[in-house]
DSSP file (Angstrom, degrees, kcal/mol; ACC not computed):
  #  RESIDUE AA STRUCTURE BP1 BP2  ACC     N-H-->O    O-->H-N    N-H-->O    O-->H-N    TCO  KAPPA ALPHA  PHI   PSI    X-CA   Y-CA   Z-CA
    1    1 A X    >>        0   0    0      0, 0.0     4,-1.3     0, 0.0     3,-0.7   0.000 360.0 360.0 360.0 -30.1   15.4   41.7    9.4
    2    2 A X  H >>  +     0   0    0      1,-0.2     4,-2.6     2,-0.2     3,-1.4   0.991 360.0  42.9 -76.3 -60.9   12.1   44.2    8.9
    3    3 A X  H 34 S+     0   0    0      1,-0.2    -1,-0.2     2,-0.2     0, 0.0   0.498 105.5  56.9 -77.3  12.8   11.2   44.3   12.6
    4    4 A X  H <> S+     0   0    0     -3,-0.7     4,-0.6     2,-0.1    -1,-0.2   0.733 111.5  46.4 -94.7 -29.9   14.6   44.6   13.8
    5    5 A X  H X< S+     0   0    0     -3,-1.4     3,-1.1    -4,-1.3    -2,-0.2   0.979 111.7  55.5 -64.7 -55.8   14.6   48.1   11.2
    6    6 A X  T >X S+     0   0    0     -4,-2.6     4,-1.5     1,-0.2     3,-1.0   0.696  87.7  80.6 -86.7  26.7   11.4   49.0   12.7
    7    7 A X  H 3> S+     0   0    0     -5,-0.4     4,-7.3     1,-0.2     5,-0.2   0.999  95.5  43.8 -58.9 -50.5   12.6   48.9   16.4
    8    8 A X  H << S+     0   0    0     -3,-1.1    -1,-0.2    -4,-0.6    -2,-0.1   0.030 110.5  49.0-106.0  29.7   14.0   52.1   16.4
    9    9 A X  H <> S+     0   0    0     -3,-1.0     4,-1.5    -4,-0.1    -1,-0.2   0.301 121.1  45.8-118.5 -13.0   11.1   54.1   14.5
   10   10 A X  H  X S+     0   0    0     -4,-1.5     4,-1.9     2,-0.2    -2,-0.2   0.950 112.7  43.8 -43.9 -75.8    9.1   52.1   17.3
   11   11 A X  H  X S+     0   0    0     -4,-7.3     4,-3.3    -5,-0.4     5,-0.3   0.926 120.4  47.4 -48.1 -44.3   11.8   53.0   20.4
   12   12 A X  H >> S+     0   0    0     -5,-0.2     4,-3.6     2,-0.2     3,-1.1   0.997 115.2  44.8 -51.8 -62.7   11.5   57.1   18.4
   13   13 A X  H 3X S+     0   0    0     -4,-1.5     4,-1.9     1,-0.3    -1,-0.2   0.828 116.0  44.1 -54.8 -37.2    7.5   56.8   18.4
   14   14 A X  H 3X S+     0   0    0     -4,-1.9     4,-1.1     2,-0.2    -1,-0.3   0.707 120.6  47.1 -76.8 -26.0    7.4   55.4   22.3
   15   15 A X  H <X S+     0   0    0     -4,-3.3     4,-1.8    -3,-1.1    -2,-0.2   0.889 110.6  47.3 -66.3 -39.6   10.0   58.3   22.9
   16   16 A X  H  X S+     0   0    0     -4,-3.6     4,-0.9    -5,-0.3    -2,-0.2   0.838 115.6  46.4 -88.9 -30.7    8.1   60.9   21.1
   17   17 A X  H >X S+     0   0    0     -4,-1.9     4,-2.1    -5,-0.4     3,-0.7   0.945 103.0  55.4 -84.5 -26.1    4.7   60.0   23.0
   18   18 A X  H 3X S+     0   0    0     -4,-1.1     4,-2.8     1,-0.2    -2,-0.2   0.998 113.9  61.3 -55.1 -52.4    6.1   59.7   26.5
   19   19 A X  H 3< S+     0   0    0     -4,-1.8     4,-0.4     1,-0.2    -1,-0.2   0.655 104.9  36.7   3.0 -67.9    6.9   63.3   24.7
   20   20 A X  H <X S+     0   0    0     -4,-0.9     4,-1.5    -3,-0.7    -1,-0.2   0.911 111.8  57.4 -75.7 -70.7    3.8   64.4   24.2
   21   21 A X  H  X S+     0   0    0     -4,-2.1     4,-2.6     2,-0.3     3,-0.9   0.897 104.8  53.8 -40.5 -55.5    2.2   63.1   27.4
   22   22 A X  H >< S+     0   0    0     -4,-2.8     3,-2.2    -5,-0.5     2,-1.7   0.249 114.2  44.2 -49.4-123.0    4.7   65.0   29.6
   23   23 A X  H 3> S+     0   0    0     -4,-0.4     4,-0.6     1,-0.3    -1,-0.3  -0.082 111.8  49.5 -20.7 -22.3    3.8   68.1   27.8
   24   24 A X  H 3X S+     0   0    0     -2,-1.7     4,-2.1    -4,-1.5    -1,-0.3   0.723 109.2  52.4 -81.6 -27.2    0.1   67.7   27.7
   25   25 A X  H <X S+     0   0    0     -4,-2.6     4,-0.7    -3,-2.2    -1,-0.3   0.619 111.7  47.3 -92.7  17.2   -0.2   67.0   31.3
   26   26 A X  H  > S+     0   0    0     -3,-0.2     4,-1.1     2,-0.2    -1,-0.3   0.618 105.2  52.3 -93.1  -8.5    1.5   69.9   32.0
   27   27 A X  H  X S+     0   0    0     -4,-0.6     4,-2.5     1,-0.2    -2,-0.2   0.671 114.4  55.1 -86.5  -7.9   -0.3   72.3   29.7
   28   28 A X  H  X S+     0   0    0     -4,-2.1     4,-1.5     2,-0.2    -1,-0.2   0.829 106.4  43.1 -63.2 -38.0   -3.3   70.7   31.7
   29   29 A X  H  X S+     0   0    0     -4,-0.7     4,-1.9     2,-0.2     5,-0.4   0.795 118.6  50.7 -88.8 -30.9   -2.0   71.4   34.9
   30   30 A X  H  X>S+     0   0    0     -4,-1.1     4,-2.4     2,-0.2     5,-0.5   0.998 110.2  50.7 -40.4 -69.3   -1.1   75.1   33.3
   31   31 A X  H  X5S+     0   0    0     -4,-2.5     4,-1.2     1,-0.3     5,-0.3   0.763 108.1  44.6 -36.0 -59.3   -4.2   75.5   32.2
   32   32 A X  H  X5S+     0   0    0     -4,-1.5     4,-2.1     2,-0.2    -1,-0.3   0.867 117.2  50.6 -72.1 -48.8   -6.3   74.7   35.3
   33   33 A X  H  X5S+     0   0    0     -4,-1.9     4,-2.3     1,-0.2     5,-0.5   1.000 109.5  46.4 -71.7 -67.1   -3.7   77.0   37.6
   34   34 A X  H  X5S+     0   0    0     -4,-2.4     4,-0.6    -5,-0.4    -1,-0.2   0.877 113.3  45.5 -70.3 -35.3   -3.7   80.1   35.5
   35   35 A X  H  X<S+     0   0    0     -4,-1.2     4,-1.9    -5,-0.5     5,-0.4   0.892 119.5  45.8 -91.6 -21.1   -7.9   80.5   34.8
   36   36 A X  H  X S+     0   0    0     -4,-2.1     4,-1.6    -5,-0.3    -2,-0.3   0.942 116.5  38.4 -84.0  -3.9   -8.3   79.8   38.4
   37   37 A X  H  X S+     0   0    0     -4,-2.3     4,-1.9     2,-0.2    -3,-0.2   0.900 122.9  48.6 -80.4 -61.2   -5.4   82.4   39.6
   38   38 A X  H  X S+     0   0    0     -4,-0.6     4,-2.9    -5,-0.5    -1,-0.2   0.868 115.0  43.1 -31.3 -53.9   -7.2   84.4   36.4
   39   39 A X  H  <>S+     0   0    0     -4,-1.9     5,-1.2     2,-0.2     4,-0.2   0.928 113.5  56.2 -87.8 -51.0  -11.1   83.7   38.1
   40   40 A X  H ><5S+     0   0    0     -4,-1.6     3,-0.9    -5,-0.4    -1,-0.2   0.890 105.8  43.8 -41.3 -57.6   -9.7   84.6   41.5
   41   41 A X  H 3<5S+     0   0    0     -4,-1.9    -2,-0.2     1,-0.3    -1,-0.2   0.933 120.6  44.3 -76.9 -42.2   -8.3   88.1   40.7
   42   42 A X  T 3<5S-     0   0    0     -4,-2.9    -1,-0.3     1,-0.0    -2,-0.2   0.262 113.3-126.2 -88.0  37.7  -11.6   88.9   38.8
   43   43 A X  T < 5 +     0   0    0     -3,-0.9     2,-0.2    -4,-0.2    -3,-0.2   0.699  49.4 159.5  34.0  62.6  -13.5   87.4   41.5
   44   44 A X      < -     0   0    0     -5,-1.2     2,-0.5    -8,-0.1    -1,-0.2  -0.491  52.4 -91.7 -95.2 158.5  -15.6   84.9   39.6
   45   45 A X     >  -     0   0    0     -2,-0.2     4,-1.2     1,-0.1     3,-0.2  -0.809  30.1-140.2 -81.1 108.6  -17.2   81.8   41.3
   46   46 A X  H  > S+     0   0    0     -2,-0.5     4,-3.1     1,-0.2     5,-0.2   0.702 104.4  60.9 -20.0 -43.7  -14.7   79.0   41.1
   47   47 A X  H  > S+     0   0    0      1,-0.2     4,-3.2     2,-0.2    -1,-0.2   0.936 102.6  46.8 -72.4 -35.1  -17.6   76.9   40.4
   48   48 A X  H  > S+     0   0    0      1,-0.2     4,-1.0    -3,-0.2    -2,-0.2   0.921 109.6  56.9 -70.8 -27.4  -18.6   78.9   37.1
   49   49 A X  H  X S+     0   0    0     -4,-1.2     4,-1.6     2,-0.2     3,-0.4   0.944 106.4  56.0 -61.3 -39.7  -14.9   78.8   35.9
   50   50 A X  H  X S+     0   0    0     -4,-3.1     4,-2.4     1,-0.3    -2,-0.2   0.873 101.2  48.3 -58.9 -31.9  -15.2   75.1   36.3
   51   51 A X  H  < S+     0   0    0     -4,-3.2     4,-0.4    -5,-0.2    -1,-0.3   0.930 108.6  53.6 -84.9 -17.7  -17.8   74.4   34.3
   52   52 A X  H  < S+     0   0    0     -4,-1.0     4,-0.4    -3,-0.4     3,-0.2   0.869 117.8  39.1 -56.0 -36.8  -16.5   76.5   31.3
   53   53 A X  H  X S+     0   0    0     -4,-1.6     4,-2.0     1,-0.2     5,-0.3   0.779  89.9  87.0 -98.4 -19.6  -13.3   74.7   31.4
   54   54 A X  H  X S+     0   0    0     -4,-2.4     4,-1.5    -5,-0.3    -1,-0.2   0.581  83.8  56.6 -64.4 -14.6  -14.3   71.4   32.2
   55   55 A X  H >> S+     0   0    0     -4,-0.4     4,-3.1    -3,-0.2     3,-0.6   0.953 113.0  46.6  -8.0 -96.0  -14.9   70.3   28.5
   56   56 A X  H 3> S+     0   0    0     -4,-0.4     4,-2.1     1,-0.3     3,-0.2   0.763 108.0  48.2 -25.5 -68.2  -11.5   71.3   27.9
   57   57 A X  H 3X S+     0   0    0     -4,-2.0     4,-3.0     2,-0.2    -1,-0.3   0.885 109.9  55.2 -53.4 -50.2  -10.3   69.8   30.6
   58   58 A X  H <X S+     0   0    0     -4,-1.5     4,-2.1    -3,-0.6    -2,-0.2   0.894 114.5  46.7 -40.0 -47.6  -12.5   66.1   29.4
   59   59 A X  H  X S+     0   0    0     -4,-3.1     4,-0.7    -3,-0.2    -2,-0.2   0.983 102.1  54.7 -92.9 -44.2  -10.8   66.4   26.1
   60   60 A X  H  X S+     0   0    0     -4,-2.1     4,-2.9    -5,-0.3    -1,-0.2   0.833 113.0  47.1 -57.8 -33.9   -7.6   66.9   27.1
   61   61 A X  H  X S+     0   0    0     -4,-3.0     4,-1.8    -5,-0.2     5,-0.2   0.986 109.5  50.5 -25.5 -81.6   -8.0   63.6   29.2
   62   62 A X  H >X S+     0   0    0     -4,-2.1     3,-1.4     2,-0.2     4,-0.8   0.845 113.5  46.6 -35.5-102.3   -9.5   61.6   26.5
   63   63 A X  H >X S+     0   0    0     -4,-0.7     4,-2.3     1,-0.3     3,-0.5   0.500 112.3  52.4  -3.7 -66.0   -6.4   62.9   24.5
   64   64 A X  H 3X S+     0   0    0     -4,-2.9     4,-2.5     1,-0.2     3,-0.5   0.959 110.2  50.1 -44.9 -70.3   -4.0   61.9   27.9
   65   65 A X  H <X S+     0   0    0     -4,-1.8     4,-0.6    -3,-1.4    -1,-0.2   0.695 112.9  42.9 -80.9   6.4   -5.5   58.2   27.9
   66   66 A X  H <X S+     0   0    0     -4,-0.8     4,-2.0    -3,-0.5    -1,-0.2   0.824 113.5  49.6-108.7   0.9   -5.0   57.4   24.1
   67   67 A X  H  X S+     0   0    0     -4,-2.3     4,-3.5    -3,-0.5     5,-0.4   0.849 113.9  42.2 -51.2 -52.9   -2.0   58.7   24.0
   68   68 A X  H  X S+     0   0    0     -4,-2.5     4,-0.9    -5,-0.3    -3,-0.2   0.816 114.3  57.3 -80.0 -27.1   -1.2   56.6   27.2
   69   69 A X  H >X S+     0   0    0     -4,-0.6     4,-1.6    -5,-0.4     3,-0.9   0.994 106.9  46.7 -55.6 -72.4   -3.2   53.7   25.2
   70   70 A X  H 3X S+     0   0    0     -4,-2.0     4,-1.5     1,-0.3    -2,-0.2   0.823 113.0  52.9 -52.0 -46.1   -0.8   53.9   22.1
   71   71 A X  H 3X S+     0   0    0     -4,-3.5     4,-1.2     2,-0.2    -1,-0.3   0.794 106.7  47.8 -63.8 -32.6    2.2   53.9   24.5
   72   72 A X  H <X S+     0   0    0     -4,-0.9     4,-0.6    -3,-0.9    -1,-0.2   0.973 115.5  48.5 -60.0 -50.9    1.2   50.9   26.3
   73   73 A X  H  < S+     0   0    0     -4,-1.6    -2,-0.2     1,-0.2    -3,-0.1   0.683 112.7  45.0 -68.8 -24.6    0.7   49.3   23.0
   74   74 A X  H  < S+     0   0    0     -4,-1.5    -1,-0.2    -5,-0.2    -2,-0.2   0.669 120.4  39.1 -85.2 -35.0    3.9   50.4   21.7
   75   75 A X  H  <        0   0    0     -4,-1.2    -2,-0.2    -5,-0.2    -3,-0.1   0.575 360.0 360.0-104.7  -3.9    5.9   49.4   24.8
   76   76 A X     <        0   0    0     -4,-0.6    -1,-0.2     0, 0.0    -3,-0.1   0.461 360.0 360.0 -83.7 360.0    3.6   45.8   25.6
């Protein structure tokens, strides 16, 4: 009877990270469009934007696969 209650704060949590994930990879993909449309128009070296953001970009990864960990785990 207890794991049948927690199915559906399970099914919520596996909802809420598929959730998440959308929304992260798209503020990644935001992200990455808008400082190079940004670097372009003030004619910065693509390569020097990259390396500024690419931290950012590494942690928002990391972030992407444990998210995508906990969802696996949640859904295995």
């Amino acid at each position: 009877m207890t794991q049948a209650s927690e199915n559906p704060t399970l099914q919520a949590t596996a909802e809420e990270l598929s959730e998440v994930i959308t929304e992260l990879e798209q503020y990644r993909e935001r992200l990455l469009n808008d400082t190079i449309e940004t670097a372009k128009r003030a004619k910065l070296m693509k390569a020097a934007v990259m390396a500024q953001l690419e931290p950012e970009l590494a942690h928002i990864d990391a972030t992407l696969a444990q998210l995508r960990q906990q969802q696996a785990n949640l859904t295995a």
